[in-house]
N, C-alpha and C positions, 0 to 999 in steps of 0.2 A: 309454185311448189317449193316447200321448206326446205333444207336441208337438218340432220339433227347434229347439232356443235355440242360434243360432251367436254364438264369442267371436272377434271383433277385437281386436288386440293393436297397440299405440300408443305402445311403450314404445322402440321405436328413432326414434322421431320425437317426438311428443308430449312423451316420455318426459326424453328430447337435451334438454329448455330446460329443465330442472330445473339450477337454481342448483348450480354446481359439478359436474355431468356433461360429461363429455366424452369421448365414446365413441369409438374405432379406426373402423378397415374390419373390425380382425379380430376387435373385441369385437362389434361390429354380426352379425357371423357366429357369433360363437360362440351369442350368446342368441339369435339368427334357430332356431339347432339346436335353442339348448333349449327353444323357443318350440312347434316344432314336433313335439316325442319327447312335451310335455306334451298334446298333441293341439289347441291353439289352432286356428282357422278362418281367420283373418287374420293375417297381418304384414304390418302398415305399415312399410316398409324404411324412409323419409326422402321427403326433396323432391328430386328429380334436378334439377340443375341449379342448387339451391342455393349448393352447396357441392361440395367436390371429393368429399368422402369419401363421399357420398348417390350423389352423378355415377357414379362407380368403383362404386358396391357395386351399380348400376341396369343397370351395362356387360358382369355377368356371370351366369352362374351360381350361384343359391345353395345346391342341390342339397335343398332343402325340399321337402316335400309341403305343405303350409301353402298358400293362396293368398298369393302374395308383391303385397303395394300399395305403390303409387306415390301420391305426396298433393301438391299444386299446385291453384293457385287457378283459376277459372275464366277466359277467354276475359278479359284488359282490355278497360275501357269505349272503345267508339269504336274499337276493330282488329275485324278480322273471323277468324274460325278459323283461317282459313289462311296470318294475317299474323303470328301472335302465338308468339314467341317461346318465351316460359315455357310455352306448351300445350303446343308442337311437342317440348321437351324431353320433358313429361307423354306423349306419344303413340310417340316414338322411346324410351322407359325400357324395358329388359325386367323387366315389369312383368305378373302376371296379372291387374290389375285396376289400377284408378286412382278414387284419392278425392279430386274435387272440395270444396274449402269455398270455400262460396255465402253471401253477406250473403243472411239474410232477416230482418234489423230495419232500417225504413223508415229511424229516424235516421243508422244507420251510412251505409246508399246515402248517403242526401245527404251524412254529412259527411266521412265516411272515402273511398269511392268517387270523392265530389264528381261523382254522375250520378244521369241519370232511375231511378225505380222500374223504368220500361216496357224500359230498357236492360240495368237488371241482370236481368230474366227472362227478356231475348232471350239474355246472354251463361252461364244454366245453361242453356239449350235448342241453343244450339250448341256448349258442351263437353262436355253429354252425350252429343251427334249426332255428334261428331267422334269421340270415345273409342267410341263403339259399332258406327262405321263402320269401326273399326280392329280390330275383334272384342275389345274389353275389356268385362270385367264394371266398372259403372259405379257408383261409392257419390256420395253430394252431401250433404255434413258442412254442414245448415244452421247455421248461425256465427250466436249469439247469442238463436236460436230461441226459447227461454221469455221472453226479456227482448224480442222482437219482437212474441210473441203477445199481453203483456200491454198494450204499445205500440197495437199496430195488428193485433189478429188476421188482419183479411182478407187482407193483403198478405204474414203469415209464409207461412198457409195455402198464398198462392199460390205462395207458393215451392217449399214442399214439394210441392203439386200438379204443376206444372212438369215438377220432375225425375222426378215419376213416370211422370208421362204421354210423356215423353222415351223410359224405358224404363229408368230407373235403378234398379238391380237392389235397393240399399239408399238411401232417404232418414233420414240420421241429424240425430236433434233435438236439438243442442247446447245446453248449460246453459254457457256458453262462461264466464261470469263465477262461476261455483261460486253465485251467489246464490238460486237457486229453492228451495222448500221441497217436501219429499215429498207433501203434498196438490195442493200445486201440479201437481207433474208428473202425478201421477194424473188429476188433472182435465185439464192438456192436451193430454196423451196419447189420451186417450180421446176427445173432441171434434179430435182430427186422425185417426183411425182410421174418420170417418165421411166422409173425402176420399181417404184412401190406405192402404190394409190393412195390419194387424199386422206382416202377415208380409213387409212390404216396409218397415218400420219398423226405427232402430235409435237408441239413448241413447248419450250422448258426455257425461257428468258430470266436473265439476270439483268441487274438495272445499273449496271456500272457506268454506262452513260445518259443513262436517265431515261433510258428509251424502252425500257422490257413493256411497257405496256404496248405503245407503240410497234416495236418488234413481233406482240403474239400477233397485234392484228396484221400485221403484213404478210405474217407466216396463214393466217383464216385466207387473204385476199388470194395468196397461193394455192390454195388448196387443202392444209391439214385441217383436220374435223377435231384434234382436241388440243385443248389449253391449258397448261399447267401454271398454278403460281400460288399464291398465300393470300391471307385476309392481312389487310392492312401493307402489304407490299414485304412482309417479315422476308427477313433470309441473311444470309451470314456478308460481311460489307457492304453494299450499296443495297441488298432485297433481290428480290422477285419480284415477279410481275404482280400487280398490287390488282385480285379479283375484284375489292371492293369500285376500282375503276373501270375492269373488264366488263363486268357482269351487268351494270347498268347500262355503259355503250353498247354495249350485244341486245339489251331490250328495247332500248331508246332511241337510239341511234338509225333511222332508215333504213340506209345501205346494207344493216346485219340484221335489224329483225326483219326484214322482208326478204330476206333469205336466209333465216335461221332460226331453228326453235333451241334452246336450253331449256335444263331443266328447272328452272327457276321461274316462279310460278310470278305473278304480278302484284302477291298476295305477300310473299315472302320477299319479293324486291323493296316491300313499301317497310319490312322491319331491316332494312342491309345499313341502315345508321345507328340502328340497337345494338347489331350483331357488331359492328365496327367498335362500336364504346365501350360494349359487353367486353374484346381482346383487350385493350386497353388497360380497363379498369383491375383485369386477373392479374396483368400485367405491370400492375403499379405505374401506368403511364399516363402522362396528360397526352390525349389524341391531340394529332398533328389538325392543329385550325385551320390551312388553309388546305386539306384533303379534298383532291375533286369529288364533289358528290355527296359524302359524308362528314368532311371537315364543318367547325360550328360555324366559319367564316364563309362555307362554298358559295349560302348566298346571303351575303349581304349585304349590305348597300351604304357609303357612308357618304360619297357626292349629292351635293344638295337637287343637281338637275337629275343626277342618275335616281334618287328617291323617288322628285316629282315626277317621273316616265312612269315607273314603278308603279306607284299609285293609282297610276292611269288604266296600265296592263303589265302585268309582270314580263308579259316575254318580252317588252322592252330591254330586258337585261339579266334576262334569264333563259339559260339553252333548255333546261327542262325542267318540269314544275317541281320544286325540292318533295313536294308530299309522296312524289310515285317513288323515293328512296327513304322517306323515312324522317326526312330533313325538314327545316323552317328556313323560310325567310326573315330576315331583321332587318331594319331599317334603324343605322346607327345617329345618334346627337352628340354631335363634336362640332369643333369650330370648322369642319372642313364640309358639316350641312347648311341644311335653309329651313326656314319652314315646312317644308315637306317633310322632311326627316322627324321635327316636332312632332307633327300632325301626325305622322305615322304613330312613331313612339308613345305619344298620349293616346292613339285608339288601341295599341296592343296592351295597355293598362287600363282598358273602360272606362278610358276620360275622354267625355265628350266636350267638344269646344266647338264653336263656330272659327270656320278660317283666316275668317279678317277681326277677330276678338284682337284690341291690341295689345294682350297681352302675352300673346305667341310673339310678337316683336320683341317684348320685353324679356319674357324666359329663354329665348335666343342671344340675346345681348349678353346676360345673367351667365349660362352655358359659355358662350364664347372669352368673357372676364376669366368665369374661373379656371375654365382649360387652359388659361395665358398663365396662370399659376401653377398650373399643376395638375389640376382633376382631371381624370378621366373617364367620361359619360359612355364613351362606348362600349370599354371594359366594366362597365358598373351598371347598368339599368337599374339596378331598383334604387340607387341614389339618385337614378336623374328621377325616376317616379316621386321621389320625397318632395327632391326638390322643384317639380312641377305643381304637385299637391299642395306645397307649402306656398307657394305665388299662388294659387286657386283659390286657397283658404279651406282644404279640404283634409288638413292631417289634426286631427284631434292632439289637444296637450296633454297626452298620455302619463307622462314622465317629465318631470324635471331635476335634473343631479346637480344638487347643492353642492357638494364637490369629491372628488377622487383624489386620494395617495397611495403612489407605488411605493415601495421599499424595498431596495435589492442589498442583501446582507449577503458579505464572503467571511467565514472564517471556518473556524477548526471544532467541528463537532463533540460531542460526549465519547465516538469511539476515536479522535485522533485524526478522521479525516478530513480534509480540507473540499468544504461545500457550499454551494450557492443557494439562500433561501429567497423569496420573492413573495412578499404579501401586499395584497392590494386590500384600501378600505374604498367601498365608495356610500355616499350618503344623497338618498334621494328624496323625493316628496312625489305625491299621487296625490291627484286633487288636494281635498282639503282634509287629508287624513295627518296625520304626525308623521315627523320623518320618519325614513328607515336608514336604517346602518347595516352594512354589510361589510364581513370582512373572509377574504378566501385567500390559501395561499397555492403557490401552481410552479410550474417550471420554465417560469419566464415571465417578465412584464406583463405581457399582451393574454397567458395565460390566464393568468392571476387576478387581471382585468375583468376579463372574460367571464371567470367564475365568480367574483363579486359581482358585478353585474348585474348577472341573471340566478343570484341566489335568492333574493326576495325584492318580486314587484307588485308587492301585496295584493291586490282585485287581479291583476294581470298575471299572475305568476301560472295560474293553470294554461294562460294561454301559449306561455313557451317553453312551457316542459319538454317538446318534441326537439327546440330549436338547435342546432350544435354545429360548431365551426370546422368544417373543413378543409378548409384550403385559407394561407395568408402568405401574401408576397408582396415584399418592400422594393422599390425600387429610390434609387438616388439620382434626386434630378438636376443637382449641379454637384461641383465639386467646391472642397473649402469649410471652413467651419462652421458657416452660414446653410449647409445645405440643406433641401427642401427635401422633405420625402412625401413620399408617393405610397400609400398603405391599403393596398387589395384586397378584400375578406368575400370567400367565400360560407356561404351557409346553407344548410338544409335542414327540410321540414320532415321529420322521420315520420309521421303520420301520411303523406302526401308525396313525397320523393322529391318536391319541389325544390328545386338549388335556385340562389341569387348571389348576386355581388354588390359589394357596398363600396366607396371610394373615402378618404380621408388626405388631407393634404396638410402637411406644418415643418416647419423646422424642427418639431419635437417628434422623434417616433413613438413614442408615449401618446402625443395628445391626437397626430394622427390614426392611431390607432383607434382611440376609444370615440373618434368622428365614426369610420366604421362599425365600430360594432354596436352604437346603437343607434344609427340607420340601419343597423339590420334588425334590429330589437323593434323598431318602431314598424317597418315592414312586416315584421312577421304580423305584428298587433293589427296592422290593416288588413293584410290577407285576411287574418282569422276574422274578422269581422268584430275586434273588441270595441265596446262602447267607450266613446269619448268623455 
């Protein structure tokens, strides 16, 4: 027999003080959607009355099935319910519930508060009694709760008891300074369980020691039946409990899904890497690679033995199969593979090869020269695709550039001010047609490059009309005036959403550059299927 573990989500509130967040109305709405497709229990929408944008998103409709919360402090010391400002916004929110945080650590009362203990217990028993007089479901976020208990147990306790006894639907046990350890929690979890039932129990972890994930589940092994925390780990210094981790060990995991249902269907566990990229991307962030679960690295494989297991049966070295979250498997080619890695790598691009062909020895050799230089195949698949193709005999001679010049000019414009222009020519040949000349100018070298390039590849030109550069990252691989650079290029195919990486390596970041961009240029010609 199941138990049912309900997930609270904290990521439009909690989530909002993470250093460099700053959310819309209509980003607030969009992950409210995605919050709720993924089957979450809670949205904590913000503080009404905060702020405008919390105010505004409290004033409408969000067209969720999610319980939509409302989060504000209890009743101020010394007003009465019906005097107090901040509540009356909490109470007018259209709001399906409202989450109270309540001091239950003695020192805060005195010093934060600057009031009696006896007043702060008066002031959660009349904002649970107001909110439930108003028909809302009632949560009371005890604020600091482990670090009260270890303080003054009696008086957390009494806290918690309070809003129970109130009738508050969830009493949640905040770890509010991320500092409690897992045994901790277990232990006062369980000795609060013998004042206010599990199933009226709920964990609010912070990850100041790395642990909030760790932390909710020792507070589930305890007894509460809900879990508070954010998509991607969001919260203001170290995070929250990071759901995108919770939420798959609760399905996957044994010990929890054999005693527990959530509301997250198996359906929607299999989009929780969309949803993780989806925060991300709103977010102008590169997702964190090595994220359990959802990270692009969680599985991937770059040892040559660890490949060839892989090969064999993934759960060789893999805890759960990456598809039930959303995820892929990759088998990386760097010098730190074998063969297997090859082997992988050429069948995730439909190149078929026999195993003992010797010229997997050979493109391994090839690989491992150039990475003693510089390249990197892991970080670039569709460069090691090229250059596997190109040892095959398999990449058509699409293009050949007669040659390229950048030009970076500084001076003083027609109105006075002082500007950088940047034009690039480049001159190509396509079959046996007559050259072509191109010339673009851009906001930078690699710009400039970029759009001469792919301004006319005369027969080829409809094919990469979609194509455009997203992402470029230099890295410097020694120091001195000799140094080697390292030049990254991301691209995608606007037609297809398809993204890849290309690798370039020189002492010139110029010439590095334009190694990348057209191995991506020739890439894209192969995907599309352009005739040689």
């Amino acid at each position: 027999m199941t138990e049912r573990l309900y997930l609270f989500d904290t990521t439009l509130r909690d989530g909002a003080q993470t250093n460099g967040v700053d959310f819309t109305l209509a980003d607030k709405l969009v992950i409210a959607r995605m919050l709720a497709e993924l089957g979450i229990d809670y949205i904590e929408g913000g503080y009404p009355g905060a702020n405008p944008t919390d105010t505004e998103l409290f004033a409408q409709d969000r067209g969720v099935k999610a319980t939509f919360t409302a989060f504000g402090m209890t009743r101020r010391p010394g007003r009465s319910a019906s005097n107090d400002p901040g509540l009356a916004m909490l109470l007018d929110a259209h709001a399906d519930a409202i989450c109270f945080v309540a001091k239950s650590w003695d020192y805060h009362v005195r010093v934060a508060l600057e009031t009696t203990l006896e007043e702060n217990l008066a002031s959660i028993r009349d904002s649970v009694q107001a909110a439930r007089g108003r028909g809302r479901e009632v949560l009371v976020d005890c604020e600091h709760f482990f670090d009260g208990y270890k303080a003054n147990p009696d008086y957390a306790l009494a806290c918690a008891e309070t809003a129970f006894k109130e009738g508050a639907r969830w009493v949640v046990l905040c770890d509010t300074n991320g500092g409690t350890l897992p045994h901790e929690i277990e232990r006062i979890v369980g000795e609060v369980t013998k004042k206010v039932p599990g199933e009226r129990l709920g964990i609010h972890a912070h990850n100041d020691t790395e642990q909030a994930v760790a932390n909710s589940l020792a507070a589930v092994r305890a007894g509460v039946r809900q879990i508070q925390g954010t998509l991607n780990g969001l919260g203001e210094r170290c995070g929250n409990a990071n759901l995108m981790s919770l939420i798959p060990t609760l399905k996957l995991k044994r010990e929890y899904a054999e005693a527990f249902d959530i509301g997250v269907s198996d359906k929607a566990l299999a989009s929780l890497t969309r949803v993780s990229r989806k925060l991300d991307e709103m977010l102008n962030r590169a997702p964190d690679r090595h994220a359990p679960y959802v990270g692009p690295s969680a599985f991937v494989t770059k040892a040559g033995i660890h490949a060839s297991a892989i090969l064999k049966d993934p759960a060789t070295y893999e805890h759960v199969r990456p598809e039930a979250v959303g995820n892929k498997r990759d088998v990386l080619v760097s010098d730190q593979g074998g063969r297997s890695n090859v082997l992988a790598e050429l069948a995730r691009a439909g190149l078929v090869i026999d195993k003992d062909d010797p010229r997997i020895g050979s493109l391994l050799d090839v690989v491992k020269e150039r990475e003693a230089i510089g390249y990197a195949y892991e970080s670039a698949p569709a460069s090691f695709e090229l250059l596997a193709r190109r040892m095959l005999g398999t990449v058509p001679d699409y293009v050949e550039v007669l040659k390229f010049d950048v030009n970076v000019e500084h001076r003083i414009n027609a109105l006075g001010k002082r500007v950088t222009a940047t034009v690039a020519v480049v001159k190509v040949k396509v079959g046996d047609d007559e050259p072509l000349i191109s010339a673009a100018e851009g906001i930078g070298p690699v710009h400039a490059l970029d759009l001469a390039l792919r301004k006319d590849l005369g027969r080829y030109q409809d094919y990469i009309k979609s194509l455009s550069l997203t992402d470029y990252r230099v890295r410097i691989l020694n120091g001195g005036t000799e140094a080697v650079t390292r030049v990254l290029i991301e691209s995608t195919d606007a037609d297809t959403g398809d993204t890849w990486t290309t690798v370039g390596v020189s002492p010139n970041i110029i010439d590095a550059s334009f190694q990348a961009l057209m191995d991506s240029i020739v890439y894209k010609l192969i995907r599309s299927g352009a005739p040689g």
